[in-house]
N, C-alpha and C positions, 0 to 999 in steps of 0.2 A: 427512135430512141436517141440518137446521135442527137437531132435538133434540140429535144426533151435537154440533154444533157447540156448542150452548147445555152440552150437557153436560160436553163438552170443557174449553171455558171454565170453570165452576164447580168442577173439578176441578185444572187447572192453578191457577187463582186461591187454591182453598185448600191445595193444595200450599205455593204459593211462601209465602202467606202462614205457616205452619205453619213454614216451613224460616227463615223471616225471626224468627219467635219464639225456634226452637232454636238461632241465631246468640248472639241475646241472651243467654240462658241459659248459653250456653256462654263468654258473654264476663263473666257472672256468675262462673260458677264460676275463672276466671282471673285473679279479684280475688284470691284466697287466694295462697299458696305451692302447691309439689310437694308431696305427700303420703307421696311414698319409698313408696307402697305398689305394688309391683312385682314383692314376691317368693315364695316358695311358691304359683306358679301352679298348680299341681294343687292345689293345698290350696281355692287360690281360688274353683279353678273345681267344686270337690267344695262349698264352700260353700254358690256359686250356685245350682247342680241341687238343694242342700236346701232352702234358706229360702225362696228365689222359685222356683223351676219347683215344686217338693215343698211348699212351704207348712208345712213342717216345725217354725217356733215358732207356729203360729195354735190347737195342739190343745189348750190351757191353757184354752180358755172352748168348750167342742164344739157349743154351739150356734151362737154367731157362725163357730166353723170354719167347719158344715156349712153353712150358708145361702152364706158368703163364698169356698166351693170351687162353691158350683154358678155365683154372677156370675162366678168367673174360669174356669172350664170353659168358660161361656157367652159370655165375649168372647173366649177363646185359640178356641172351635171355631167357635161361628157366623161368625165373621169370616170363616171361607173360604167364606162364601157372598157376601163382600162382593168376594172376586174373582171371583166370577160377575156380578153388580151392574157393577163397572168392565168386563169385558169386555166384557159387552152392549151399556153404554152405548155405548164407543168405537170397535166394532163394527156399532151398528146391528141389533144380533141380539135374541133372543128366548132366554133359559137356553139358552145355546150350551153349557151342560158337558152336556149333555143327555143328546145320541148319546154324546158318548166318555165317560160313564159307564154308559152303557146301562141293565143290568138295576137297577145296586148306587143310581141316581141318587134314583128314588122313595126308598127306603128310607133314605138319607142323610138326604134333605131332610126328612124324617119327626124321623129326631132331630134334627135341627135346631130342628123346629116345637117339640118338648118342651122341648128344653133352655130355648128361648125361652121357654115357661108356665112352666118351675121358673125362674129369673129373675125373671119377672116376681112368682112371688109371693115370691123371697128380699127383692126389693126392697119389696116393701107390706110384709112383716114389718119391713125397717131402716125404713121410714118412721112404721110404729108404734112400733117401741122407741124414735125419736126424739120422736114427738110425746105417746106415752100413757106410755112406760116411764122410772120414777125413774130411771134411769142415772147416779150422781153422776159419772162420768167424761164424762159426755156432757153433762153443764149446770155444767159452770168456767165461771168467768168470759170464761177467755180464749177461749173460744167463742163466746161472744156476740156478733152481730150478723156479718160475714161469712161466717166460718168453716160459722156454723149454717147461713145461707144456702146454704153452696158446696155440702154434704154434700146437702141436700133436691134443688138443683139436678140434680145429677147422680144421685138415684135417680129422682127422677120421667124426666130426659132418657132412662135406660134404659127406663122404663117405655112413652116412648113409640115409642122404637127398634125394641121387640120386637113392639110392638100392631100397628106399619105390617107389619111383616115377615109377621105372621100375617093381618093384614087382605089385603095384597095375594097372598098363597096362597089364600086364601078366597074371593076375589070371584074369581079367573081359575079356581079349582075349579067354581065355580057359573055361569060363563060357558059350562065346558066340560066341561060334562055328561057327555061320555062319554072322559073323559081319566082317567090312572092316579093317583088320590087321593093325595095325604098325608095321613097320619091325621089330623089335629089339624083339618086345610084341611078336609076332605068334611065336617067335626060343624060347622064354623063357615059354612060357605056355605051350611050350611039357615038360616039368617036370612035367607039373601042372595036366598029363592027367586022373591018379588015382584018383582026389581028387574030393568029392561032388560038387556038383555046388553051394550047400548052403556054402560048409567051402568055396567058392573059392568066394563066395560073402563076407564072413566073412573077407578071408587075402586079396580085395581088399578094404571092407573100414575101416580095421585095416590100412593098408597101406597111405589110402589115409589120415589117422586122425595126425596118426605117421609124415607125411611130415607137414601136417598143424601146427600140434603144435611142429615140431621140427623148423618148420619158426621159432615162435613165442620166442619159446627158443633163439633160434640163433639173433635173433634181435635184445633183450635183452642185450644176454652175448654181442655183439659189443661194447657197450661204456666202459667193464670192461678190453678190448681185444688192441690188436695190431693193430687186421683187420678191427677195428674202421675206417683204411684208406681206406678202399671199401666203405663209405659212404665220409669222409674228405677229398680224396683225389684232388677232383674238388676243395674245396673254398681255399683249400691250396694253390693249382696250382696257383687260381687266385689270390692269394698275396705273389706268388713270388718277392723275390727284384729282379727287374730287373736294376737296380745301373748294371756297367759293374764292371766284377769279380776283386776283389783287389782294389776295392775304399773304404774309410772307408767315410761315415755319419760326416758332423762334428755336436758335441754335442751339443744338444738346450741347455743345460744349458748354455753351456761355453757360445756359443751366445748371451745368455738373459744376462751373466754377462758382456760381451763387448758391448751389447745395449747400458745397464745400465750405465754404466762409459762412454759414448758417449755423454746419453743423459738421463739426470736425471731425466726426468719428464716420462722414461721409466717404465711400469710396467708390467712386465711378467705375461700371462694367467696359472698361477700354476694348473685351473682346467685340464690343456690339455696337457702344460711342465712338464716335472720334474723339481724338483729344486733341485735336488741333481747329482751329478755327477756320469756315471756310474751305474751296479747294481748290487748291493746285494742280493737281494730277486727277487721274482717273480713279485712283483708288480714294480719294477723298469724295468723290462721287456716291451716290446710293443707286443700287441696282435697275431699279427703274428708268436710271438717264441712261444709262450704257442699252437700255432693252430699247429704249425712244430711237438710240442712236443707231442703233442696227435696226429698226422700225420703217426709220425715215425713207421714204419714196421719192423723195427728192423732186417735187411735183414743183416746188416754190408758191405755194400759197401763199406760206408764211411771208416769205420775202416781199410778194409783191405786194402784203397788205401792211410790210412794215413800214412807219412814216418814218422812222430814219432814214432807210435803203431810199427809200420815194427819194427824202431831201438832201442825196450824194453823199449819205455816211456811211463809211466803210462797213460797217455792220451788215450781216444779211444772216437774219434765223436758221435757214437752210446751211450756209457754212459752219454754224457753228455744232450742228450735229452733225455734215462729213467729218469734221474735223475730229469729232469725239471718237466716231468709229475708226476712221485712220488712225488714231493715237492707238485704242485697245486694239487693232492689229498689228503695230509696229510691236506693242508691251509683250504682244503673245509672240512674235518674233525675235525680237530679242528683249530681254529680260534687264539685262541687264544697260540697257539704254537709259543714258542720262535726260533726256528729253521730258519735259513737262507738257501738260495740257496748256499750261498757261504761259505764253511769251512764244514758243514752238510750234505750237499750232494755231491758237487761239491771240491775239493782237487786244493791250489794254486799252486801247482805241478802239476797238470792237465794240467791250463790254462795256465804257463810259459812254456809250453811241446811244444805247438802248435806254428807251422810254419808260421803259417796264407796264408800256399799257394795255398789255396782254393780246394785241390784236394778233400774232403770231399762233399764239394757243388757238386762240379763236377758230382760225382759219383753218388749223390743218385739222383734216378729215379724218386723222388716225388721232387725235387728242397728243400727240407728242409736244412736249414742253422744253422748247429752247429756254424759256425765261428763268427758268429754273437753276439749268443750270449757268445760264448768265449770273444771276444773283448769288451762288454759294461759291462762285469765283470771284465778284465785288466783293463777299463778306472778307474773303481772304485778303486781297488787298491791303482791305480798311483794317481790317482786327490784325492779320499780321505782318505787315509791312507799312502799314500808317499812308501807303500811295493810293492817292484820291486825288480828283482835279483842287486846284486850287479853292475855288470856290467851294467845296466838299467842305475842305478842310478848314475852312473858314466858319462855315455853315456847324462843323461838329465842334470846334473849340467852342465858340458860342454857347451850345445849347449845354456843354458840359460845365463852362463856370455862369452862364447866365439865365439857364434853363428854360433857353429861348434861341432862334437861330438868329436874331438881330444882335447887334453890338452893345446894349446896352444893360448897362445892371439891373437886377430886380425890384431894388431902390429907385431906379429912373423909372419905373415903365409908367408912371401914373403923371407925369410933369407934360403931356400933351393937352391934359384940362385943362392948366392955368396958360396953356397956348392962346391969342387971340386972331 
């Protein structure tokens, strides 16, 4: 009863705490606007099933695929073993799925043991591509010091998720000698063959406590993490733009102010429009960027297949969604922070960098759209601070008294026929 209870306890406790983090998060993503992204649900939802449940953009680099389909096989299937784990504990019982899986149970738990080993060495493989492998997408600057941190973090954390899982099948195999093996358990509890049955009962449910409250850990650290996309990665899928690649949105504002001058008895729903042009900050954003920016895996796809970043321009895809997510945690930090998305975290050398040739979008396997929100910070700029490069602005006076981006009147544009 005492364990019952103690266990009880550490599960409520990480519960609530976990659901106290996802409040934040969601009162994060409540800084933006509506996203209007609501429509062609079957589309949406044919997205989702590709990108996230099918991992349908990851096959562009087939080694990181294959290694990055066995951890996600390996947390979508081991995990139902983590509802055996809660059942037990709040129960009192002992692998209660036991009987009513009767014959099919060994042999489940069996794959389970494997997938666990192929795991555990995808992850020693990411942990040498990080520490021995040149990866220039994996040594940016803007990785340095956290970021690096976060990613080691959470391979070793699996590392030792899967060792308890297997340790404590191995020591209760080797206790119990004439019980029906797991494969993986019967070869690892021949180590185990010196030791008491009492210690071997002891390192099976040290073991088994260790994986319980390393869940509970693990859960937790997600919304502080990158790998927050192993939960994000489905509702992001589903608010993909699906606009075709290289269409720009035209701007509700500008809209509301062409209503408006249409038709005067016009009056824009500012609860749901912006009314300002462009954006500054996070809150001129729409929900979708803020869910992209806490999305991002920070894998640098993007980055390495942008030809700016290629040709040493400041610019890199990947910064520009840390950047978004650091801003909406400082905003839910402090509130009252004078700090902007744009000039404070984001550089207008950044945003004049970019191509806007969508190879960013392209790349990343979760459909996240830096470009986007590059563009609704250019519109700001231009529409309300009239700052653009020179040549921009050269380019726009042009086309707005000569209805052309050359220098020449409308009157001229025909005098290159009587050219010889």
């Amino acid at each position: 009863m005492i364990e019952q209870f103690i266990f009880t306890a550490v599960l409520v406790t990480g519960s609530f705490i976990f659901w106290k983090k996802i409040r934040l998060f969601k009162k994060g993503l409540s800084l933006a606007r509506p996203s209007g992204r609501n429509d062609q649900k079957v589309k949406r939802w044919k997205t989702m099933a590709r990108v996230a449940f099918g991992q349908g953009k990851m096959g562009a680099r087939p080694l990181s695929a294959f290694f990055h389909l066995i951890v996600y096989l390996g947390f979508v299937i081991i995990n139902i073993e983590v509802i055996e784990i809660l059942l037990d504990g709040l129960l009192g019982k002992h692998r209660v799925l036991k009987d009513p899986l009767g014959i099919f149970y060994n042999p489940i738990m069996s794959v389970f043991e494997w997938l666990g080993i192929l795991v555990i060495i995808a992850c020693v493989v990411f942990l040498i591509r990080r520490h021995f492998g040149k990866i220039e997408r994996l040594n940016h600057k803007e990785l340095k010091g956290w970021p690096h941190r976060d990613a080691l973090i959470i391979l070793y954390t699996e590392i030792i998720l899967m060792c308890a899982l297997l340790v404590m099948n191995a020591s209760e195999e080797a206790a119990l000698t004439n019980s029906a093996p797991f494969f993986f358990s019967k070869i690892l509890s021949q180590s185990f063959s010196n030791i008491s049955v009492e210690n071997l009962h002891l390192i099976e449910k040290t073991s088994w406590w260790i994986h319980f409250i390393g869940i509970m850990i693990f859960l937790n650290y997600l919304p502080y993490s990158k790998h927050f996309h192993i939960i994000l990665a489905f509702p992001n899928t589903w608010y993909s733009n699906l606009s075709k690649r290289g269409s720009i949105s035209p701007m509700t504002a500008v809209t509301n102010e062409i209503k408006a001058i249409m038709d005067p008895s016009f009056i824009p729903d500012t609860t749901k429009n912006p009314i300002n042009f462009g954006a500054k900050d996070i809150s001129d954003l729409h929900f979708a960027n803020l869910l992209n920016a806490y999305t991002c895996t920070e894998c640098g796809r993007c980055t390495d297949e942008c030809p700016a970043n290629q040709t040493g321009k400041l610019l890199s895809p990947r910064k520009i969604m840390i950047s978004t997510r650091k801003r909406v945690q400082e905003a839910l930090k402090d509130p009252e922070s004078e700090s902007t998305l744009l000039d404070n975290y984001i550089s207008r050398e950044e945003l004049w960098a970019c191509t806007t040739c969508n190879a960013c979008v392209e790349a990343c396997p979760l459909n996240i759209d830096p470009l986007d929100i590059i563009i609704q910070m250019r519109q700001y700029l231009v529409m309300e601070e009239s700052s653009a490069p020179v040549s921009l602005n050269v380019m726009n006076t042009n086309i707005e008294n000569n209805g052309a981006p050359w220098a020449y009147s409308q009157a001229d544009r025909g005098n290159w026929v009587n050219e010889n």
